[in-house]
C-alpha positions in Angstrom: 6.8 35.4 0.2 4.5 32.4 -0.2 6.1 29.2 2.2 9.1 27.6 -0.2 8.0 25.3 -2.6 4.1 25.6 -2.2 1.8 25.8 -5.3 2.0 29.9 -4.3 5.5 30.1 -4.3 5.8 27.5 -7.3 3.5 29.3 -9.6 5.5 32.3 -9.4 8.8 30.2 -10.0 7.6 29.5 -13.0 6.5 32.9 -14.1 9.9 34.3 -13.1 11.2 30.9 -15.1 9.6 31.9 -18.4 10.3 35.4 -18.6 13.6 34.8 -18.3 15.0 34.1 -22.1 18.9 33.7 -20.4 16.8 30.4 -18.6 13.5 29.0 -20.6 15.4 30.4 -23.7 18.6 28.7 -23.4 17.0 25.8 -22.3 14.8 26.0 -25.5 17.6 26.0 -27.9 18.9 22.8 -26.5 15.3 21.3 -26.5 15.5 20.3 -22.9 13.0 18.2 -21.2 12.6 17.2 -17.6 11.4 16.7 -14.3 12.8 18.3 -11.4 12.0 17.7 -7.7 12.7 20.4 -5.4 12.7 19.3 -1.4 14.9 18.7 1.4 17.9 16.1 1.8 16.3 14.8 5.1 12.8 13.7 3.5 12.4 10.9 1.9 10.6 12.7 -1.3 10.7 16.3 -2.8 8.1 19.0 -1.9 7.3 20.1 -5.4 8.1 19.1 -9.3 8.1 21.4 -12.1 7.7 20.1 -15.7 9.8 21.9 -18.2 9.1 21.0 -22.0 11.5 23.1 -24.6 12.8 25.1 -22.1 9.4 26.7 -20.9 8.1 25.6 -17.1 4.7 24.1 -18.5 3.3 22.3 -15.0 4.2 22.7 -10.7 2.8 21.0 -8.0 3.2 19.0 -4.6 5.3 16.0 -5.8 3.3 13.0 -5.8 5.5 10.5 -7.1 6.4 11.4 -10.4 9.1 10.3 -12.2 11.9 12.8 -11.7 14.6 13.6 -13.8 16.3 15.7 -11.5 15.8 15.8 -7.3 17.4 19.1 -6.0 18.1 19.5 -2.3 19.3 21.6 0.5 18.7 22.3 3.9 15.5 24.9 4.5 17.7 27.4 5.5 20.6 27.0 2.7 17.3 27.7 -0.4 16.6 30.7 1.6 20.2 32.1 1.7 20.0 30.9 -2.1 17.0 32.7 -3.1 18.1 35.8 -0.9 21.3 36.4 -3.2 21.6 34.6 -5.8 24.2 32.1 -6.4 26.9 31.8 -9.1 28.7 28.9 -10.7 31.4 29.1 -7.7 29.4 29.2 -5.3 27.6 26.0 -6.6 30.6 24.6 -7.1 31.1 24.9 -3.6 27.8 24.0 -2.5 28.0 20.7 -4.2 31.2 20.1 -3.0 30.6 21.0 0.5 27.4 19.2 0.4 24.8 21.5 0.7 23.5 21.1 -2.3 22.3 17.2 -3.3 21.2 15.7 -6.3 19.3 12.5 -5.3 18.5 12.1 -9.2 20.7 14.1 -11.8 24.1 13.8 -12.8 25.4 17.4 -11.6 29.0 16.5 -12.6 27.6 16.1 -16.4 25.5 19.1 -16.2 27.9 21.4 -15.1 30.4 20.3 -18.2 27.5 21.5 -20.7 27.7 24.9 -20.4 24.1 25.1 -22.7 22.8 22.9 -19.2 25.2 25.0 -16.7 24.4 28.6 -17.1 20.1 27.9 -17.1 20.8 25.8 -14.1 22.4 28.9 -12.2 19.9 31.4 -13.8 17.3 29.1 -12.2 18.5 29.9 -9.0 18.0 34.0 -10.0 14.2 33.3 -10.9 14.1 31.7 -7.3 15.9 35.1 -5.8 12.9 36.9 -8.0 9.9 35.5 -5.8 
């Protein structure tokens, strides 16, 4: 496995993302659009951005100050245990609860109350346990 969140490991993020339909599809119906940072709580910035338009993962790279819709973090070790076994709703749930999961940009409280938003943003975490 390429190093977490490096333009290796990114680009096949998004291949897993767009090949899912339960993730890119879903999102597609719902026309989402956003920004997401991916990093760790402790850094000041996210490692990597993806660009999703409609659903489909359209751009990745080392986050250079783009405006984010969403900042996702967790400890190093935390997206590995992730991306080893795939988490559900409960466990992210607990995660956010429990803080080890952060949302420096986002409203995860909304999200998770739009089940359209909800079940991609789990399925995301199976495309990371695909890499």
């Amino acid at each position: 496995m390429a190093d977490l969140f490096s333009p290796a490991w990114m680009a096949r993020f998004v291949e897993e993302w767009n090949k899912d339909p339960e993730l890119s599809g879903a999102l597609a119906q719902i026309g989402f659009n956003s920004v997401i940072g991916y990093g760790y709580p402790e850094e000041e910035k996210p490692r990597a951005f993806l660009v999703v338009q409609n659903g489909q993962a359209t751009a990745f790279g080392p986050y250079t100050d783009q405006p984010l819709n969403w900042d996702i973090r967790a400890q190093h070790p935390q997206w590995l245990k992730w991306i080893e076994k795939s988490p559900g709703m409960t466990g992210l749930g607990m995660a956010f609860t429990t803080g080890k999961i952060k949302f420096k940009v986002g409203d995860y409280a909304s999200m998770l109350k739009d089940p359209r938003m909800a079940g991609p943003f789990v399925k995301s975490f199976s495309a990371m346990s695909k890499i």
